[in-house]
N, C-alpha and C positions, 0 to 999 in steps of 0.2 A: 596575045596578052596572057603573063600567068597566071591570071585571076581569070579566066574564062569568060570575061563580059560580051565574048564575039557567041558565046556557046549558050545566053540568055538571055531574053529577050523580055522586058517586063511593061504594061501599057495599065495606065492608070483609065476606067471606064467610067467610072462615077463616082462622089463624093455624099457622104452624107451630111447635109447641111447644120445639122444641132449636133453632130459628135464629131470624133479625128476618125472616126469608119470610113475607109475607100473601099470599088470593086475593081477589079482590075483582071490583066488576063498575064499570065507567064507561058512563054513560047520557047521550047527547048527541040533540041536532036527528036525525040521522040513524039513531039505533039505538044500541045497544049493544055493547059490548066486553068478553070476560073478560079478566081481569087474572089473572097476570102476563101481556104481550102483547107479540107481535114484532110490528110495523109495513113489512112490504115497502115499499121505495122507488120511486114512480114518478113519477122528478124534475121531467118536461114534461107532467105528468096521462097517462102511459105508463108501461108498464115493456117496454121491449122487445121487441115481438115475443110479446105476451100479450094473450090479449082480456080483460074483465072477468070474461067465464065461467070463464078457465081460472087466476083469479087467485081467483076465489069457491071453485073447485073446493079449492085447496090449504089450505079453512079458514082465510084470512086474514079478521078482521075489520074492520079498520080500515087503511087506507094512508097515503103519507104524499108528500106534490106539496114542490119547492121553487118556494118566491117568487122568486126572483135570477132562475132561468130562464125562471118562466114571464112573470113582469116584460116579459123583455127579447124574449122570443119564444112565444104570439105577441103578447102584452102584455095587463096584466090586464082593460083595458077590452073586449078582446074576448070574453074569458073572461067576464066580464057581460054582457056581449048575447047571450050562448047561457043566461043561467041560472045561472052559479056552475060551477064544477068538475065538482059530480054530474050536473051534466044533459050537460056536455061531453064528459067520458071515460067514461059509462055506467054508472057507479057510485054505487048507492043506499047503501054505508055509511059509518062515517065516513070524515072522512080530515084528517090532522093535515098541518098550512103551517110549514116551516121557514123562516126571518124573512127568511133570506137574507142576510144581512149578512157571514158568515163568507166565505162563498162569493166575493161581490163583493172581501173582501179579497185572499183567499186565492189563486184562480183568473184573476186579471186581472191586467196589467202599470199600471203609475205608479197603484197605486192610493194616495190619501191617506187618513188618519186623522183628523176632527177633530170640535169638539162638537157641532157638525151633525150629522155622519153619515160614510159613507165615499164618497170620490169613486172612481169606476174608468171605463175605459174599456170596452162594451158588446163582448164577442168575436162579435157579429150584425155591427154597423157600424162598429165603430171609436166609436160617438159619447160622448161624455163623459157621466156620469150621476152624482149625487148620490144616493144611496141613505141617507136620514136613516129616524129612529122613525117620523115620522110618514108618510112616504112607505110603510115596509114595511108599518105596519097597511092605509094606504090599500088598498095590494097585494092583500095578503090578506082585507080585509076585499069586495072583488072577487071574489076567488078563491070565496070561501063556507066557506072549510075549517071543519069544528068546531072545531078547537082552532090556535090562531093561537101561532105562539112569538114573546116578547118578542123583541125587536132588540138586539141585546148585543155586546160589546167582546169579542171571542172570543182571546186570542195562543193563538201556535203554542210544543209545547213547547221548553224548555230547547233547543238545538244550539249546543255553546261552540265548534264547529271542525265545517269541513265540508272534508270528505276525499276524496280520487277515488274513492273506494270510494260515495260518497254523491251524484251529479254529479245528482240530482234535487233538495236542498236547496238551495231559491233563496237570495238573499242578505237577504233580510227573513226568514227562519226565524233569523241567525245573531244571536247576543248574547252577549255577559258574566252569569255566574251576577247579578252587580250590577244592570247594565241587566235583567236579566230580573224579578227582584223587583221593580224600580220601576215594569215595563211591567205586572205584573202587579198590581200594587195601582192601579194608575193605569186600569185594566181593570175593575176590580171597583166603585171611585167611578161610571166613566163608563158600567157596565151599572146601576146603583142608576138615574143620572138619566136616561138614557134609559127607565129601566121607569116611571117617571112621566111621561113623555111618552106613551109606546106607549099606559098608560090612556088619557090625554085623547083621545087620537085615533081610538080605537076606536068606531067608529060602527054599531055593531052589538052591540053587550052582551049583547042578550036572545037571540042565537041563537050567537054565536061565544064561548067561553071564550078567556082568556088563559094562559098560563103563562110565570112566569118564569124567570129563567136563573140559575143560581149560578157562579161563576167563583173563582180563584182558584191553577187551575193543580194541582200538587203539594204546595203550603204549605198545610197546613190550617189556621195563625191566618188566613192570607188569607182560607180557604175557610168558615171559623165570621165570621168579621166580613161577608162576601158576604152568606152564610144570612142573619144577623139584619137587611142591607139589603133585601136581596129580599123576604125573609118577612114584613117587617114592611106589605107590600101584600096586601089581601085578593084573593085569585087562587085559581081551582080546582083548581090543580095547581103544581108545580116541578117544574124542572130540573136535570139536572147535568150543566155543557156545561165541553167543557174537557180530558177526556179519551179523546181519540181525536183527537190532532193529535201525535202521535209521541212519547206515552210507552207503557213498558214492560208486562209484562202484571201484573207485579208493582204498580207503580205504582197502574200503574188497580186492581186491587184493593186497596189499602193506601188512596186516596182515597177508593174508593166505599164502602170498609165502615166508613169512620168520618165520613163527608159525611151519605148516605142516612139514617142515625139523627138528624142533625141537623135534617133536612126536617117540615113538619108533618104528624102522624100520618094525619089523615084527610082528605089529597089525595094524589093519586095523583102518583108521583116517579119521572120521567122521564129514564131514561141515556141520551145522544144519542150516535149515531154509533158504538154497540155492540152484539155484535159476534161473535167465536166462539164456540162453545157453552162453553167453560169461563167465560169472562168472565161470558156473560149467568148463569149458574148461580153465579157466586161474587155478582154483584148481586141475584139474586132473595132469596140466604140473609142477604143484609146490609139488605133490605127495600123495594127499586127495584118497580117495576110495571110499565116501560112501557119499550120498545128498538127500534131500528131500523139498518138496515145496508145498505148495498148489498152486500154480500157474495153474496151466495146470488145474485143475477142476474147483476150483473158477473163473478164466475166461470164462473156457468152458463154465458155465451156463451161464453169461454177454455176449455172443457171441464173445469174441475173442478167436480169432484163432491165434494157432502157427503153422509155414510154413517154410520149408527150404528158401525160401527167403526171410524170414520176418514176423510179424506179421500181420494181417488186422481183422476188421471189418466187420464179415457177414452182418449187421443191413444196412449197408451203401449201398446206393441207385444205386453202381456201380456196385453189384450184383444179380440184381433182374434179367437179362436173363442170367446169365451166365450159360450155361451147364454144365462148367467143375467141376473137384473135386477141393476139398479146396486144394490140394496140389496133384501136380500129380508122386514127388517121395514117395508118403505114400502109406503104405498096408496095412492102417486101416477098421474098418468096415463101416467105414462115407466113405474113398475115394474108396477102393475096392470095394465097394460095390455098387456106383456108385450113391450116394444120391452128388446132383449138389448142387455148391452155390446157384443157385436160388432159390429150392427146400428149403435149409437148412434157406435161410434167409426167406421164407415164414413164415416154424417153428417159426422162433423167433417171426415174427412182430403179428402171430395169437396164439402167448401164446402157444405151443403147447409142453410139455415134452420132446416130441423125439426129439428136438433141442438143446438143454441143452447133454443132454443125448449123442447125438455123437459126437457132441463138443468137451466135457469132453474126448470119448473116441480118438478124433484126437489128443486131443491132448498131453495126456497118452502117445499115440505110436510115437509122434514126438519126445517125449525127449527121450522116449526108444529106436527108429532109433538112433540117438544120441549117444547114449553110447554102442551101440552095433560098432559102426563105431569110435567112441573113441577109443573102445577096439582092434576094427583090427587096427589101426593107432599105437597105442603102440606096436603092434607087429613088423610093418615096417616101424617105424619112420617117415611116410609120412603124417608129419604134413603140408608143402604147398600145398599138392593135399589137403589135409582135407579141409582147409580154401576153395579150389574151389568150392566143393561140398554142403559145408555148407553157402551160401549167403550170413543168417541171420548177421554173427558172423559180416563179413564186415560193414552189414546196420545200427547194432545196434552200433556199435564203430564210424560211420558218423552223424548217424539221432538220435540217442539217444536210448533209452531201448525199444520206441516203434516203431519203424521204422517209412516207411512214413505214415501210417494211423494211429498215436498215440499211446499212453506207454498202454499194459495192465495193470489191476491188480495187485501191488505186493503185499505181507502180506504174512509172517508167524508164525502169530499168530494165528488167525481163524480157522472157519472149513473148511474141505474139501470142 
């Protein structure tokens, strides 16, 4: 089949009775995944400054490589002559290929739109590329990922006016609420026929699943008429791509908790490019299973730290005697191990690697504590003990995404 459904395998394990939260297990060519699952991002088959050991150590089961960069560097044909991705990065579990497409828009200057594919300029050489469906399966079907995402018409959200306050809003992020509807429905036709492309092209069926992509922005007749194009292909899984390009936090929960129900029951449904622990926590109870962020690494090198009660600031000058670990319910190899805030903020302020480096790894294994305590909580429905034990959820819903010592990091677009 050219939707890969012989190459995924997806089992529903428990239900949680007062929300749409399942736990379930995904079985792929490389092993298996519990579900609900956070996917670390290691854009160039890396995640910075981490070996495979200390990425296995954090309990991650499955990662996630983007196509756009490893396309362009060091390109996917070399990426086959070693073997596929696992034999490359040393990584025997799975690992999920984002299509790349977004990216190529997103991240490159003169890039075009059209029923091809997207043109852009390569930020390796300058050299002009086409990036069409059938070009990213080729990619990925290179690459070896288990799970390949369709190639989709991704817009950025809604920006009716960009303000000096906003001087990172290029000039293709800006539209009229008008223009934005028409770009948006006009997105949703042209991920439907690209997703019948990316099948044909798929030459690997029997080891690579496909998933496809739902679009439709914030309008959810857009986002129910997507559902019933996309869905209407037999695929192992769906997506829900679309928010995390600059809507709200409100937003993205008001989509995803009435999208996610839409998706078919027994494939595993996929929030892209999300994200803080409140969000992943309102998509788990609306029925999602699967998430990924750069969040937790990209911070990690900037010195923020994620903590069950909240985020902080190693860099900040209230940690230079502290002894304690950055978090003292973690069993990572930063807290178990017994390297101190004061110790860790030294790192940062003398430039030093290993700082970055356990950061990153604290905070890998906070979002994976996380979802492992997700997953018993779906078992016994003790969502208000959850809330007790998890702090953050409170602070960020009072103090904002960054709690009291400021907002990390967002972006999912970047590298890991």
């Amino acid at each position: 089949m050219a939707g890969g459904r012989d190459a995924i395998r997806f089992e529903i394990l428990g239900r949680s009775a007062s929300t749409r939260a399942r736990r379930g297990r995904v079985t792929t060519p490389h092993g298996t995944f519990e579900t609900p699952a956070y996917m670390p991002v290691a854009t160039a088959a890396t995640m910075k400054g981490l070996t495979p050991d200390q990425i296995r150590s954090t309990g991650s089961e499955i990662i996630l490589n983007n196509a756009y960069h490893l396309m362009l560097r060091p390109g996917a044909e070399r990426i086959a002559h070693f073997g596929g991705s696992h034999r490359f990065m040393r990584w025997d579990r799975p690992i999920l290929t984002d299509s790349g497409g977004f990216q190529a828009w997103s991240m490159s200057e003169g890039t075009r739109i059209s029923e091809e594919g997207v043109e852009f300029r390569s930020f390796v050489d300058g050299s002009k590329i086409m990036l069409s469906p059938e070009r990213s399966i080729a990619v990925q079907n290179a690459i070896g990922s288990d799970i390949m995402m369709a190639f989709d018409d991704c817009p950025p959200a809604l920006v009716p006016e960009v303000t000096p306050a906003d001087p990172q809003l290029s000039r293709k992020r800006r539209s009229k609420p008008e223009e934005h509807r028409r770009r948006l429905e006009d997105a949703i036709e042209r991920t439907a026929r690209w997703l019948g492309r990316c099948m044909a092209a798929n030459a690997r069926p029997g080891e690579q699943g496909l998933f496809g992509i739902v679009q439709g922005g914030t309008d959810l007749e857009l986002r129910r008429r997507s559902v019933e194009q996309v869905c209407a292909f037999d695929l192992p899984g769906f997506a829900i791509g679309g928010v995390a390009v600059g809507e709200s936090p409100e937003e993205i929960h008001r989509t995803v908790d009435a999208v996610a129900p839409m998706l078919p029951d027994d494939r595993p449904r996929y929030l892209m490019g999300v994200g803080y622990e409140r969000d992943i926590v309102a998509a788990v109870r609306a029925g999602v299973d699967m998430f990924d962020c750069v969040l937790p690494t990209r911070n990690g090198r900037k010195g923020y730290v994620f903590t069950t009660n909240g985020p902080l600031r190693i860099r900040n000058a209230c940690h230079a005697l502290d002894p304690g670990p950055l978090d003292p319910a973690c069993d990572c190899l930063a807290c178990a191990g017994g390297f101190s805030r004061g110790y860790l903020r030294h790192l940062f302020l003398a430039d030093e690697m290993l700082g970055p480096t356990l950061l990153s790894i604290h905070n890998i294994r906070h979002f994976q504590r996380l979802m492992v305590d997700i997953r018993a909580t779906i078992g016994d429905d003790g969502w208000p003990s959850f809330l007790d034990r998890w702090p953050c959820l409170r602070a960020s819903a009072s103090a904002g995404p960054g709690g009291p010592e400021g907002p990390p990091e967002a972006g999912a677009l970047g590298a890991s």
